[in-house]
C-alpha positions in Angstrom: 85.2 101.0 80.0 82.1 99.9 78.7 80.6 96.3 80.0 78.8 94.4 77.7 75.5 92.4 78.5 77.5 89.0 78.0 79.6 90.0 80.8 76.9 90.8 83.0 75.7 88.1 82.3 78.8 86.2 82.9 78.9 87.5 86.8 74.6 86.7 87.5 75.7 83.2 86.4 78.8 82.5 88.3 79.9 85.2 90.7 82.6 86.6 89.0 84.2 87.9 86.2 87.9 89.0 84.9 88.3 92.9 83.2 91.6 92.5 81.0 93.3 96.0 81.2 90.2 98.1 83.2 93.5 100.4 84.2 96.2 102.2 82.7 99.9 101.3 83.3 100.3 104.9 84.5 97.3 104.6 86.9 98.8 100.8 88.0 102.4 102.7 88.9 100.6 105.5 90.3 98.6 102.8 93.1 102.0 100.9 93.3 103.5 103.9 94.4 100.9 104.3 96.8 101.5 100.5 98.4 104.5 100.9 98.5 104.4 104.2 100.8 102.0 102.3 102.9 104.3 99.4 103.1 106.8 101.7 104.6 105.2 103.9 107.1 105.3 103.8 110.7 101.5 105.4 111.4 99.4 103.0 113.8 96.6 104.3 112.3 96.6 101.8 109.5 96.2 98.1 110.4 99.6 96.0 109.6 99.4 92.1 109.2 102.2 89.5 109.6 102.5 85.7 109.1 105.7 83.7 109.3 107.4 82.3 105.6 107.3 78.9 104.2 110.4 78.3 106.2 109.2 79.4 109.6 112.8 82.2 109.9 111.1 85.5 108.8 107.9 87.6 109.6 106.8 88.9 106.2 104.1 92.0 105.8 101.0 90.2 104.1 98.4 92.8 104.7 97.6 95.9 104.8 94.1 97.5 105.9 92.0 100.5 107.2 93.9 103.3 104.7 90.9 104.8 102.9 92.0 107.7 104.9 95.4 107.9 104.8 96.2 107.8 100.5 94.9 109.7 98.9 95.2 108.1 95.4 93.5 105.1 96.5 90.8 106.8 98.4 90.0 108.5 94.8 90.3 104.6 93.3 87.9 103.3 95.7 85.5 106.5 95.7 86.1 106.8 91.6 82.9 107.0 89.2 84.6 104.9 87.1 84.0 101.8 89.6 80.8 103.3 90.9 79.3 102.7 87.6 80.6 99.2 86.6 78.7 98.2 90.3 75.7 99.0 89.1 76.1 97.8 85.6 76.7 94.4 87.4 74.2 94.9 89.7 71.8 97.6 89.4 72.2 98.5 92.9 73.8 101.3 94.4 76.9 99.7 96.7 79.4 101.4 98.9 82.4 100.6 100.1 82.6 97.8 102.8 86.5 97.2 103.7 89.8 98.4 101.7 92.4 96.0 102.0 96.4 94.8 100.2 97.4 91.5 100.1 101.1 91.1 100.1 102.2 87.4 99.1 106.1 88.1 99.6 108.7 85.5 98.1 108.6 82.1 99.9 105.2 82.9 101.6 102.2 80.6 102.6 98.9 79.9 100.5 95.1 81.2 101.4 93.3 78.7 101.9 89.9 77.8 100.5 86.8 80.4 102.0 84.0 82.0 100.9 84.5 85.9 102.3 81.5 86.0 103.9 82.4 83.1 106.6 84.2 86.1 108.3 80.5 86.9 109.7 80.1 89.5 107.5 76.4 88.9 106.7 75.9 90.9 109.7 76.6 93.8 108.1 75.1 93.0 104.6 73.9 90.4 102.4 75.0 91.8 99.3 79.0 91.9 98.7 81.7 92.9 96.0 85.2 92.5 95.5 87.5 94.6 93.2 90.4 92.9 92.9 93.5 94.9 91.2 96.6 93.4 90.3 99.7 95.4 90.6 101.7 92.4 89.0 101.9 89.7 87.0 99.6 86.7 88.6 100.0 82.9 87.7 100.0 80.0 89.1 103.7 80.1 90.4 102.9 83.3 92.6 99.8 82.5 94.0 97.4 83.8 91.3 93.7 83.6 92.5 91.9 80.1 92.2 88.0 80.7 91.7 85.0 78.3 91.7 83.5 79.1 88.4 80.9 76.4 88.7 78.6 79.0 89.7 76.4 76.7 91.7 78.0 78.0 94.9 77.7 81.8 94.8 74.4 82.1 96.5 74.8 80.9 100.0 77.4 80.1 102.6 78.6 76.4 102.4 81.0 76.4 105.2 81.1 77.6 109.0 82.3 81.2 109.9 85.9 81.6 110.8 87.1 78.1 109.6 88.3 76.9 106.5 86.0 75.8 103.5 87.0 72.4 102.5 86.2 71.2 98.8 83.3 68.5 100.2 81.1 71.3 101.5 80.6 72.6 98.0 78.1 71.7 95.4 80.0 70.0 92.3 83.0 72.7 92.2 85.2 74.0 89.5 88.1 75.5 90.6 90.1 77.8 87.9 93.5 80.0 88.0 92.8 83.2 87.1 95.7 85.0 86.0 96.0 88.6 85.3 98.5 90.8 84.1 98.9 95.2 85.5 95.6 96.7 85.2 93.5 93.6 85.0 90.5 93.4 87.9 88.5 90.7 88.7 84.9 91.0 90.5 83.4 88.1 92.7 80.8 88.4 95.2 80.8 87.9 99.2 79.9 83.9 98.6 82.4 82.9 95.9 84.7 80.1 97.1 88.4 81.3 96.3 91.8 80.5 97.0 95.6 81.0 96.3 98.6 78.7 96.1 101.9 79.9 97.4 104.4 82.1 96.2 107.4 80.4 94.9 109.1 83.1 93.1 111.7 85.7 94.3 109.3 88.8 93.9 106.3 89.7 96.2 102.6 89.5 94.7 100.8 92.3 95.4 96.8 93.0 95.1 94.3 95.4 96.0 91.1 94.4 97.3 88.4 97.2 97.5 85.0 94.9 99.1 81.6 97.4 98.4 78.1 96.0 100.2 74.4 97.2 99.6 73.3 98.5 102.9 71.3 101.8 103.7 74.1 102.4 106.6 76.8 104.3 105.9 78.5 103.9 108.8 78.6 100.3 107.9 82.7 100.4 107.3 83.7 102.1 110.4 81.3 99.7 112.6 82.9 96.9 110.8 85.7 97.6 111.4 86.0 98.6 115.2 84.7 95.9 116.2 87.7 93.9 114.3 89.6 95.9 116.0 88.0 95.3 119.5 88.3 91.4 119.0 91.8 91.2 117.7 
């Protein structure tokens, strides 16, 4: 897929953008597959998340991390030329890959509050971040599709405080949008875009992949990331 300058254009002025149909419904069943595998193995090698339901009875699976290594079909989405080169058509920076994660919003399950990604002290690490989101369903606003900022005046700098949640007063004269997709569509929003999701109120599970890529000269950025997560949780 070829990006036009409007587009580009589109993400320098507000931080993100939405790619209607970037993959094919063979390559979308081929990654579900692939979630689905993940969902059900028992290897401690991967990081499993849980969070209680809206109704406080059940433990639901809401993420998944750390499986670059461990599928190979998604190692090959996250290493692919194909999104190699729509990075540097945004950007014109060479970027590599930061954290690998799935967000699982299961039936009856809680919202994500308002944050800008980088409040997870990630400027540590980078100042420059990406986020491939990939929807593996249909998003809207009775799911928990994504909610954006698309004011674009707050995509340069962190408004809130790390670890805590952003609330609407910190930002400068916000917009917030749903942004739903359909199988195949992406959307792109860097490390300081302010973002959130509603809850899931339907009787199916809303699943995404989120690939985050940083500029940084270390390529061991990843792995240090990620032990210490590991160290502190």
């Amino acid at each position: 897929m070829k990006i036009s300058s409007s587009e580009i254009k589109y993400f320098e002025k507000y931080g993100f953008l939405k790619l209607k149909n970037f993959y094919s419904n063979k390559e979308i069943s081929s990654f579900k597959n692939e979630v689905n595998a993940l969902k059900e193995s028992k290897s401690k090698k991967i990081a499993k998340y849980y969070q209680l339901n809206l109704s406080g009875n059940k433990n639901d699976l809401h993420r998944i991390e750390y499986f670059y290594s461990h599928s190979k079909v998604l190692k090959n989405l996250i290493d692919s030329k194909k999104v190699a080169k729509l990075l540097f058509s945004l950007t014109k920076k060479k970027y590599i890959l930061f954290k690998e994660k799935i967000n699982i919003k299961p039936a009856n399950s809680r919202e994500d509050r308002l944050h800008q990604d980088v409040q997870g002290d990630w400027m540590k690490y980078s100042k420059n971040f990406i986020t491939l989101t990939i929807s593996l369903v249909k998003t809207h606003n009775k799911n928990g599709n994504l909610i954006i900022d698309a004011s674009g005046h707050n995509k340069d700098q962190i408004r809130g405080k790390m670890f805590e949640v952003l609330k609407s007063k910190q930002l400068k004269k916000p917009k917030f949008k749903n942004q739903p997709t359909k199988p195949g569509d992406i959307l792109l929003f860097n490390g300081y875009t302010p973002h959130k999701s509603t809850k899931n109120l339907t009787n199916k599970s809303r699943d995404q992949i989120y690939i985050t890529y940083c500029e940084t000269k270390n390529k061991n950025t990843r792995q240090i990331y990620f032990k210490e997560k590991f160290s502190n949780s």
